[in-house]
C-alpha positions as CSV (number, residue, x, y, z in Angstrom):
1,X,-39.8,8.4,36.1
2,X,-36.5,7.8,37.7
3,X,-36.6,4.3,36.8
4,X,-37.6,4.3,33.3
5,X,-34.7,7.1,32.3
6,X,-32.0,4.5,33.9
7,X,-33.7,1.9,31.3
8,X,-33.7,4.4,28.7
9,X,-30.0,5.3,29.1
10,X,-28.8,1.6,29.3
11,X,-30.6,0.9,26.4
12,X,-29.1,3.5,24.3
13,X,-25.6,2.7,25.6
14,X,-22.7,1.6,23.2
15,X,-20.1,-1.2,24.0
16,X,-17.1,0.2,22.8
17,X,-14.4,-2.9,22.7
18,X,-10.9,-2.6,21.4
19,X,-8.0,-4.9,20.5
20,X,-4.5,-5.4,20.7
21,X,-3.4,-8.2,18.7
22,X,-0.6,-10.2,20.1
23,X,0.9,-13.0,18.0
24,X,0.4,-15.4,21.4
25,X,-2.4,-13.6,23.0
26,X,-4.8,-10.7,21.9
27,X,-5.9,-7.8,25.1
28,X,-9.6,-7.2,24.6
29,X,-10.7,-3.6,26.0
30,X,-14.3,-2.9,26.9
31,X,-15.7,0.0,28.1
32,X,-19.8,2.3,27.7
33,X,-18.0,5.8,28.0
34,X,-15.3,8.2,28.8
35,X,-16.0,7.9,32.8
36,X,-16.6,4.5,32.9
37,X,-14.6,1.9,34.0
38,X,-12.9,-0.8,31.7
39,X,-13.0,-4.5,31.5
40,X,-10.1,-5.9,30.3
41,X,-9.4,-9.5,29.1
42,X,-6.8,-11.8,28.0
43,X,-7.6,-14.4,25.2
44,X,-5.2,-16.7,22.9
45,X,-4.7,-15.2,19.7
46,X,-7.1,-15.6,16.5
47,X,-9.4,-18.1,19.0
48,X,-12.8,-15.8,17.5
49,X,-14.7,-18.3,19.8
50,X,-13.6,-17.4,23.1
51,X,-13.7,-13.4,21.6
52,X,-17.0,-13.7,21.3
53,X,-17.8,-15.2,24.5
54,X,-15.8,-12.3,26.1
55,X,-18.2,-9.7,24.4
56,X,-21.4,-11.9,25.5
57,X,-20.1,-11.8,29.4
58,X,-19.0,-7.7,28.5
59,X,-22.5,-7.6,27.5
60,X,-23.8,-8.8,30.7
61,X,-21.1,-7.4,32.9
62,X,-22.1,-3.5,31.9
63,X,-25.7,-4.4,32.2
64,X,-26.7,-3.6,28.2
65,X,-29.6,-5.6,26.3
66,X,-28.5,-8.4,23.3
67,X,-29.4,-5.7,20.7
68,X,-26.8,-3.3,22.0
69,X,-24.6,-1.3,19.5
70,X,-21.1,-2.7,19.6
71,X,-18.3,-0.9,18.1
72,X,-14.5,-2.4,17.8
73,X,-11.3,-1.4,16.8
74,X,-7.8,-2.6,16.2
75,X,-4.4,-1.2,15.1
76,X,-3.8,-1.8,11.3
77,X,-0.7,-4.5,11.3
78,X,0.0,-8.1,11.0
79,X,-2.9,-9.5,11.0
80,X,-4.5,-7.5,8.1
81,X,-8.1,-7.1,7.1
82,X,-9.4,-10.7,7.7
83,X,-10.6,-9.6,11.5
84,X,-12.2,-6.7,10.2
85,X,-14.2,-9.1,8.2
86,X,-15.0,-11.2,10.8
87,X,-16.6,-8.5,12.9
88,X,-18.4,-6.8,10.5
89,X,-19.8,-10.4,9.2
90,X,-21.1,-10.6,13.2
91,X,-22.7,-7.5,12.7
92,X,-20.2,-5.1,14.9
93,X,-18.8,-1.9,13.7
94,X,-15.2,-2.3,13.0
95,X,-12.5,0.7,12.8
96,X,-8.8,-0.1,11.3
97,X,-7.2,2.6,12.5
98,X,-3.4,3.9,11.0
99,X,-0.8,3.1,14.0
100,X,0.8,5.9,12.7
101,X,-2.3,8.5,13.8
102,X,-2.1,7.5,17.3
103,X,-1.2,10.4,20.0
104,X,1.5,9.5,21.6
105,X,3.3,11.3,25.1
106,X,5.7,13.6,24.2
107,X,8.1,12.5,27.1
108,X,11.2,11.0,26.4
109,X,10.4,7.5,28.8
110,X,6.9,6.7,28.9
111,X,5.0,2.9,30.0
112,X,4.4,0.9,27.3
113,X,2.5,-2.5,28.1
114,X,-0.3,-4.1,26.4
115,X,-2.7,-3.2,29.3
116,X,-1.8,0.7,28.6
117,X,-2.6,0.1,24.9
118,X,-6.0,-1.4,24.8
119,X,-7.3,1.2,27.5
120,X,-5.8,4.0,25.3
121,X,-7.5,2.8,22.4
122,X,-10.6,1.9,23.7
123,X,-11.3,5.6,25.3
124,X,-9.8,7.5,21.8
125,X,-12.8,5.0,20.4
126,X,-15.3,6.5,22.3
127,X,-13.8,9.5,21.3
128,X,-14.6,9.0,17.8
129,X,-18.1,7.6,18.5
130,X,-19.0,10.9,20.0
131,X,-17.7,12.8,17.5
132,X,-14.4,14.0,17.6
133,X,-12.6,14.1,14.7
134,X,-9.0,14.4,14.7
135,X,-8.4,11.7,16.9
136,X,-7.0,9.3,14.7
137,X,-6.9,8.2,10.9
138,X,-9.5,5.4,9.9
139,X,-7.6,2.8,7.2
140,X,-10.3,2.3,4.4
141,X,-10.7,-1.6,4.2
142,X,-10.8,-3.2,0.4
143,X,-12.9,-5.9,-0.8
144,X,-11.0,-9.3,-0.7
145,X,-11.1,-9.1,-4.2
146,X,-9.3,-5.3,-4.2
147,X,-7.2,-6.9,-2.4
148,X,-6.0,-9.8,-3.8
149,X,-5.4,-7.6,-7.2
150,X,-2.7,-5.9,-5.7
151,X,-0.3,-9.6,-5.1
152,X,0.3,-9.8,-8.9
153,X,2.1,-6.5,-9.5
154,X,3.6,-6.8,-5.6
155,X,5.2,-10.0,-6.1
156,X,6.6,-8.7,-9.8
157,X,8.4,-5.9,-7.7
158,X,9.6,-8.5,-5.2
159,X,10.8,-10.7,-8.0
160,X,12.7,-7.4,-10.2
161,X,14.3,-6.5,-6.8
162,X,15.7,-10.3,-6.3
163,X,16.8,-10.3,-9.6
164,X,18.7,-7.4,-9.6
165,X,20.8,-8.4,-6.2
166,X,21.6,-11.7,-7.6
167,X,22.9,-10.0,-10.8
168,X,25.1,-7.7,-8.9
169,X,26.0,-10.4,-6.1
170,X,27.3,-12.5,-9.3
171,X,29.1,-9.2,-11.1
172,X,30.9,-8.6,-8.1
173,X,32.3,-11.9,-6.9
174,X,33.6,-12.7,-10.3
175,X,35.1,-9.2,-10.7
176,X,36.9,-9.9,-7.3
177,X,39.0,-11.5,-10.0
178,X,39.6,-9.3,-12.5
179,X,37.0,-10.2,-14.6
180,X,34.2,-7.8,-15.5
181,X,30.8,-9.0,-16.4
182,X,28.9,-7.7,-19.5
183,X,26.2,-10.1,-19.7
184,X,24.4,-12.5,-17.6
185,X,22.7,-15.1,-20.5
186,X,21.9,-18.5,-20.6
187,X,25.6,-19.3,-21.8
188,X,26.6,-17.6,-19.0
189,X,28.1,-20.9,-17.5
190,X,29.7,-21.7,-20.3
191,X,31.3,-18.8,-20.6
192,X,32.4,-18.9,-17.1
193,X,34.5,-21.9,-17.4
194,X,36.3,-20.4,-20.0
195,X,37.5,-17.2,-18.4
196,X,41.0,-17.2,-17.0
197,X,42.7,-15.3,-14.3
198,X,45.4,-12.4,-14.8
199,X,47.7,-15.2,-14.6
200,X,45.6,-17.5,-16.9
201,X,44.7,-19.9,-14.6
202,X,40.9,-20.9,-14.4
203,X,38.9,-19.9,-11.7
204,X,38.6,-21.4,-8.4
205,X,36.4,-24.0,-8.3
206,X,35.0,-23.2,-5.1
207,X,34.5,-19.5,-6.9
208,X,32.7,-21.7,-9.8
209,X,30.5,-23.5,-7.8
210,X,29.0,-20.5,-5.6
211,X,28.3,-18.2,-9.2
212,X,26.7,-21.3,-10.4
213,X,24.6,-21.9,-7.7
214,X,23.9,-17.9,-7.4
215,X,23.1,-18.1,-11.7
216,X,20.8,-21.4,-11.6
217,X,18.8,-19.0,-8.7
218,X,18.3,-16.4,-10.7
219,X,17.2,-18.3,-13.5
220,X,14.2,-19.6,-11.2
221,X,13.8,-15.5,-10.5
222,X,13.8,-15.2,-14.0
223,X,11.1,-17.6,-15.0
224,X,8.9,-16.7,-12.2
225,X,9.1,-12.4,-13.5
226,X,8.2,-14.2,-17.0
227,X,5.3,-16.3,-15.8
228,X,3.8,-12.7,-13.6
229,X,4.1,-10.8,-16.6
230,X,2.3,-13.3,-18.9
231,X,-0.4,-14.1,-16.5
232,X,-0.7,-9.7,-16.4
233,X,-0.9,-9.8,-20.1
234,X,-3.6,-12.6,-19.7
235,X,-5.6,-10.5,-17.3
236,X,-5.5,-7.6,-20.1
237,X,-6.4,-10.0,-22.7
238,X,-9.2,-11.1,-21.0
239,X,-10.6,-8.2,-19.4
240,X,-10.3,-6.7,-23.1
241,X,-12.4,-9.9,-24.2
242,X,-14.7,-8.9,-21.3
243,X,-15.4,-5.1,-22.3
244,X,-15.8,-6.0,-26.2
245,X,-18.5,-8.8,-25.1
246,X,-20.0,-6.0,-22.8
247,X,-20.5,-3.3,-25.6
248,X,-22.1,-5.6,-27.8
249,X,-24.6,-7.3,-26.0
250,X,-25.3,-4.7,-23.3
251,X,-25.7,-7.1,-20.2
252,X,-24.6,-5.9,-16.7
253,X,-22.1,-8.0,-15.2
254,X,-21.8,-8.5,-11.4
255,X,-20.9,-6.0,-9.1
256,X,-17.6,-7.2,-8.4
257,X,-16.8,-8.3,-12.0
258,X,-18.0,-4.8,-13.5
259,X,-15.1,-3.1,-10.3
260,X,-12.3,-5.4,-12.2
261,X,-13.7,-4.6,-16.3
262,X,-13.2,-0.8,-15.3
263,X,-10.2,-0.8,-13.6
264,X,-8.6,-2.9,-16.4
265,X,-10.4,0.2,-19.1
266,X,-8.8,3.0,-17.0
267,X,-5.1,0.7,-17.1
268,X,-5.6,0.4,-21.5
269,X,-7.1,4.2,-21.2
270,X,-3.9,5.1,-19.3
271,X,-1.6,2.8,-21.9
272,X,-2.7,5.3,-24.6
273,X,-0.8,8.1,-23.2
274,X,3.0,7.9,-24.7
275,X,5.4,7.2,-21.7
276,X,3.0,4.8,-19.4
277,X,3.8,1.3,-20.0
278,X,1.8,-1.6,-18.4
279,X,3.4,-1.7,-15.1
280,X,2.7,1.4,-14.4
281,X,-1.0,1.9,-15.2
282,X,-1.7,-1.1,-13.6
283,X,0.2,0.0,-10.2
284,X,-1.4,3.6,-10.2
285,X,-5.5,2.0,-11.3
286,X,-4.9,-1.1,-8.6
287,X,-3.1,0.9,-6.0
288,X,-4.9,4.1,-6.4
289,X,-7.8,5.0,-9.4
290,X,-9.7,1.3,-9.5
291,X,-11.3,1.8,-6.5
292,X,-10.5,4.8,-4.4
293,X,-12.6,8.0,-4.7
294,X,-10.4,11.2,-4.2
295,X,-12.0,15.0,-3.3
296,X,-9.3,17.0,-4.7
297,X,-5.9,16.5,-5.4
298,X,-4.4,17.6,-1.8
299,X,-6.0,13.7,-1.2
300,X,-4.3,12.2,-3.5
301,X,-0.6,13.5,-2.7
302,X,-1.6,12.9,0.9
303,X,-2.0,8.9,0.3
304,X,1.2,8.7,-1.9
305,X,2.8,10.4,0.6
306,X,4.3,13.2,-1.3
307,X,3.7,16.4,1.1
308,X,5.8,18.5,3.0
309,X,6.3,18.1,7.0
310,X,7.0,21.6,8.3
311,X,8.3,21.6,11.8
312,X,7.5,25.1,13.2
313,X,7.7,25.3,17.0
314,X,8.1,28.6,18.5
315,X,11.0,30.4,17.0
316,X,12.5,27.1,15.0
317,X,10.4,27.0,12.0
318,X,12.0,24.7,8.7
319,X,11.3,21.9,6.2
320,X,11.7,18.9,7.1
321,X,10.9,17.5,3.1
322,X,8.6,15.0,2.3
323,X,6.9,12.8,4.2
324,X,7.7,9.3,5.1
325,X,4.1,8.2,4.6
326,X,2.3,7.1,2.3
327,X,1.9,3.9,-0.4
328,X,5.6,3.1,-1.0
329,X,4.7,0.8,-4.2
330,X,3.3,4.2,-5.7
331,X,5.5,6.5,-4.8
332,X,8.8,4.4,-5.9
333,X,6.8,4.2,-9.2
334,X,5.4,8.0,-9.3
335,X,9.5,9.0,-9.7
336,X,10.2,6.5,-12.2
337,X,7.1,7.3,-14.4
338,X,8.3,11.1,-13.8
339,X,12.1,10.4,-15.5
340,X,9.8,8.2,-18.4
341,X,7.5,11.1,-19.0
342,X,10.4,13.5,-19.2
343,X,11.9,11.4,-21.8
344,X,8.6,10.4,-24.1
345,X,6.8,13.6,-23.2
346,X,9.4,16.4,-23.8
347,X,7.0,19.2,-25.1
348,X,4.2,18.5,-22.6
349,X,3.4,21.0,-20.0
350,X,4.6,18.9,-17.3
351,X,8.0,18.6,-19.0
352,X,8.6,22.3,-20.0
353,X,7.7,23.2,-16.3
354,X,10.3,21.4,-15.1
355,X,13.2,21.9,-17.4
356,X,12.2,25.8,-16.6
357,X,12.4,24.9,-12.6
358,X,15.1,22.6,-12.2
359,X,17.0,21.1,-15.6
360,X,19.4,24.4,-14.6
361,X,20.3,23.4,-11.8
362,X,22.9,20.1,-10.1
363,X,22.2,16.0,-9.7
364,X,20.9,17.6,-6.3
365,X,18.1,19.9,-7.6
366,X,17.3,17.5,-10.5
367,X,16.4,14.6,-7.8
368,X,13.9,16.8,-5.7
369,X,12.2,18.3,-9.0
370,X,12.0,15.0,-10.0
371,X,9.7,14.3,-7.5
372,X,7.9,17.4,-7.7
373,X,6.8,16.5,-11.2
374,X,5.9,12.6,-9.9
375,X,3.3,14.5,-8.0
376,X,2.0,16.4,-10.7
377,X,2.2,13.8,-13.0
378,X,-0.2,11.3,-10.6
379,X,-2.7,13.9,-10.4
380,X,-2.9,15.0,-13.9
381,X,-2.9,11.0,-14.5
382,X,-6.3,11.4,-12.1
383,X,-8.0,13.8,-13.6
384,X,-7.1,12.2,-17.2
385,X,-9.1,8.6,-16.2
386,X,-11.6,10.3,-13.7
387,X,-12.6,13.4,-15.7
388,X,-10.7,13.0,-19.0
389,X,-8.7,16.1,-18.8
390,X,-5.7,14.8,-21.2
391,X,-2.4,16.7,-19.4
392,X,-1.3,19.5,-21.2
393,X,0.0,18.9,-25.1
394,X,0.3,15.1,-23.9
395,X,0.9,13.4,-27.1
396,X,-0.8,9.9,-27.8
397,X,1.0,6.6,-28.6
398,X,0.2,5.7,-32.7
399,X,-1.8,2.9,-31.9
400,X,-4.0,4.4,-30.1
């Protein structure tokens, strides 16, 4: 009897392994419990051949059969996704986990060494495994498809960013000499050369030569933002192509395919509404409605990161504002579709609400309502493409 429960218990053991990911050399964890000891290992980073001789030897070292459960984790970084693949693809369970969910010691001077970090991470795994909930946040992984959606819009808001510092980097060296600015065309240079000085000389030509060189750059920023928009518009154009062909002869795409033709429907069902522009119904569908599946809205404000942080510790209880979490491509965009509904929207609900609330008040109250209304704004936007509840007196474009 004694022998066969050992057998029993090995069998049903779990190899818990986790990583930290070094950009030299990666620390492998491994570990079959809470009280048992850990096996840790050194490998060169990304070599997946030695990694998964390591588990093999872990495999043996522990005493578990081939067809043990392995489970794995790593902190959500650098090295993005393509690990999480990998494992999954050898048939272990992977976690992603937020760094940011981590518990950390609350003293002021703690260790900090590699070492310390995988054995921490591989006993909060086994944690997890055995149920416990809270003990960190799990990133959701999307498809590589998902995934490389999101680089179109991205690199646009790289490009608008670069464009806007070479603008001002130009404004202000020429206004160094008393020359203001009004227009940055393509006869910009020649406008240049004609400009004079206070004194009516001509500008330096060592002045000339850097605005030139800082012009013919942005004109390269200029024609790559014109080539991302077009090949957005193309995307429309042909997912439009795609959902015409679909109603009319009634085939089922792929899986993957039918993901892309109904994000691109929720981005033209969102372009309906007066105020949305392409940009931003493409952000919020890509970033947040294409393929994420929300419970409620406290979800939703969660991930864009616009929640309050109170600090209350004994007698000291106040609000710290918003969090600092959260998708920073959504959120920058939540505020800006806020101050676009306010303008194209003035006699919705959203709009009323928060001329009542905070149009009163200074610059100061004006900024944090804004923000107020981005958050109600991105979940009314929800439930519009989810459920179709149009937001309150919402008026539609003509067009549509």
């Amino acid at each position: 009897m004694t022998v066969t429960s050992v057998t029993t218990k090995v069998e049903a053991a779990v190899l818990h392994m986790s990583c930290e990911l070094g950009l030299e050399k990666w620390k492998l964890g491994f570990t079959t419990g809470l009280n048992e000891p850990i096996r840790v290992r050194e490998i060169a980073g990304r070599d997946l051949e030695v990694l998964k001789l390591e588990i093999a030897k872990a495999i043996e070292v522990f005493g578990l059969s081939a067809e043990t459960r392995i489970v794995s984790c790593y902190e959500a970084g650098r090295d993005g996704n393509w690990l999480h693949r990998w494992l999954e693809k050898q048939g272990i369970e992977n976690y992603v986990v937020d760094s940011a969910s981590i518990e950390v010691n609350r003293r002021k001077r703690r260790a900090k060494t590699d070492r310390l970090d995988v054995t921490k991470l591989v006993r909060m795994l086994v944690r997890h495994v055995l149920g416990e909930k809270n003990v960190w946040s799990v990133v959701r992984v999307p498809s590589e498809a998902d995934e490389d959606a999101r680089h179109l819009h991205r690199s646009l808001s790289t490009l608008q960013e670069e464009r806007t510092r070479l603008r001002n980097r130009i404004k202000g060296v020429v206004i160094g000499q008393g020359v203001r600015v009004l227009r940055i065309g393509k006869d910009f240079v020649t406008w240049l050369c004609g400009v004079r000085t206070w004194e009516g000389k001509e500008l330096a030509p060592g002045l000339l030569a850097r605005v030139k060189q800082e012009w013919e750059r942005l004109q390269i920023v200029e024609a790559q933002i014109l080539d991302a928009k077009r090949r957005q518009r193309e995307k429309l154009r042909e997912a439009r192509e795609a959902i015409a062909l679909r109603k009319q002869e009634a085939k089922k795409a792929r899986q993957q395919e039918q993901v892309e033709v109904e994000a691109i429907d929720k981005v033209v069902q969102m372009m309906n509404l007066r105020g949305i522009g392409t940009t931003g119904a493409w952000v919020l569908v890509h970033e947040l409605f294409g393929w994420r599946k929300f419970n409620n809205r406290r979800e939703l404000g969660a991930l864009i990161g616009f929640t309050p942080t109170p600090y209350d510790s004994g007698n000291d209880v106040r609000e710290q504002g918003i969090s600092k979490a959260g998708n920073n491509q959504v959120k920058k965009l939540a505020v800006e579709l806020g101050w676009s509904w306010l303008r194209y929207q003035p006699q919705s609900g959203l709009s009323r609400w928060y001329r009542r609330r905070f149009a009163k008040g200074g610059k100061r109250m004006r900024k944090i309502g804004i923000v107020a209304l981005a958050r109600k704004l991105v979940i009314a936007l929800w439930r519009y493409v989810e459920f179709g509840q149009v937001p309150q007196d919402a008026r539609f474009k003509e067009a549509a």
